[in-house]
C-alpha positions in Angstrom: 0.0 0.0 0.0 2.8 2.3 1.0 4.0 1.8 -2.5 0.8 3.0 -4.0 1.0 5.8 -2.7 4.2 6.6 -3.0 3.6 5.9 -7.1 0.8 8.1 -7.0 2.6 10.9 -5.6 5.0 11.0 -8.1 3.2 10.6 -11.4 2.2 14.4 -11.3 5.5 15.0 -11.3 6.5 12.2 -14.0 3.5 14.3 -16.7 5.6 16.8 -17.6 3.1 17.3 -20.4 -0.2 18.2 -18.1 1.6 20.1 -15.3 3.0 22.6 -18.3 -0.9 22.8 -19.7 -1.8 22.9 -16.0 0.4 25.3 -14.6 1.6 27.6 -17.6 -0.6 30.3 -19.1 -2.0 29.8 -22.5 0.5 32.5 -24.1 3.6 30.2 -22.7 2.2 27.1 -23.9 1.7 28.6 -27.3 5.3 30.4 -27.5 6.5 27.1 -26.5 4.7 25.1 -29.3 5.8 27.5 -31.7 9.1 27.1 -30.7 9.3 23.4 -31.2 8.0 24.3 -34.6 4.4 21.9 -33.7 2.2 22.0 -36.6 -1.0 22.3 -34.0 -3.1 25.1 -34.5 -5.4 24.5 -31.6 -5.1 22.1 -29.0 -8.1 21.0 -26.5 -7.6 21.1 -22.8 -9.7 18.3 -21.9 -6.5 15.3 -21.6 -4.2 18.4 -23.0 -1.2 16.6 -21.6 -1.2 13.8 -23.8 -2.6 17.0 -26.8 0.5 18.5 -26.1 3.2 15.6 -26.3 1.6 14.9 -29.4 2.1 18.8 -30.8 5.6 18.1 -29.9 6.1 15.5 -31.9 4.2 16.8 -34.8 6.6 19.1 -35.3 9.1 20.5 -38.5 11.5 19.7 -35.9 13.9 17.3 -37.0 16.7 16.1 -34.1 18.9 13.1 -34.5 17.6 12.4 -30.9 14.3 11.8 -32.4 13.9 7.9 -31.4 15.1 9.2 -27.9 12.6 12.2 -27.5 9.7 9.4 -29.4 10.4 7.1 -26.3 10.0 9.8 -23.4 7.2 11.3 -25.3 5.4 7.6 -25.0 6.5 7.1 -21.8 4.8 11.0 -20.6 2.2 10.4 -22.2 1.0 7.5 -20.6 1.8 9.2 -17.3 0.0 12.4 -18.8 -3.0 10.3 -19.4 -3.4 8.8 -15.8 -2.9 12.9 -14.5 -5.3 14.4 -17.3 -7.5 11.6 -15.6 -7.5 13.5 -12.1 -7.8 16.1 -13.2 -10.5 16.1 -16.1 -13.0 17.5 -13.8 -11.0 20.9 -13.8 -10.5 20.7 -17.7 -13.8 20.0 -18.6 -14.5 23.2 -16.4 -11.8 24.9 -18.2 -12.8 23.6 -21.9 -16.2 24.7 -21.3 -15.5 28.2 -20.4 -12.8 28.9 -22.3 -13.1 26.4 -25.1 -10.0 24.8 -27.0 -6.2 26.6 -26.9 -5.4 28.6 -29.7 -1.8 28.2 -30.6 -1.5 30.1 -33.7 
């Protein structure tokens, strides 16, 4: 049991993906997106953890560290899907009244 919870209090910190679409304003998350080059124009924020790994890796980016970056991006993402879980009461809140991100 003590490992349970132990596991469950570091996944938050293991989604990078949510806690940047969680904790960063819309304008960062955007700037950041366009930095990477993503091709998303709009992203929702209902499970946007697992929306945003996947802007990242749709991306004009090319890296040689691509099958690296493809790996952690899996691996976040599953870990972005159990947080985006929790927490979908507060995005469906959120995509409600402000609707999906606009990253262009």
């Amino acid at each position: 049991m003590k490992q349970l919870w132990t596991l469950l209090a570091i996944l938050p910190l293991s989604a990078c993906g949510t806690m940047t679409t969680l904790t960063h304003s819309d304008r960062e998350i955007a700037d950041n997106l366009k930095r990477q080059k993503s091709n998303c124009q709009v992203m929702p924020r209902v499970y946007s953890g697992v929306s945003y790994n996947a802007c990242k890796l749709n991306s004009n980016n090319a890296s040689i560290y691509y099958d690296w970056m493809l790996s952690f991006y899996l691996i976040d993402s599953v870990a972005s899907a159990a947080t985006d879980t929790i927490a979908l009461p507060y995005t469906l809140y959120r995509q409600n009244r402000d609707g999906n991100l606009q990253l262009d």
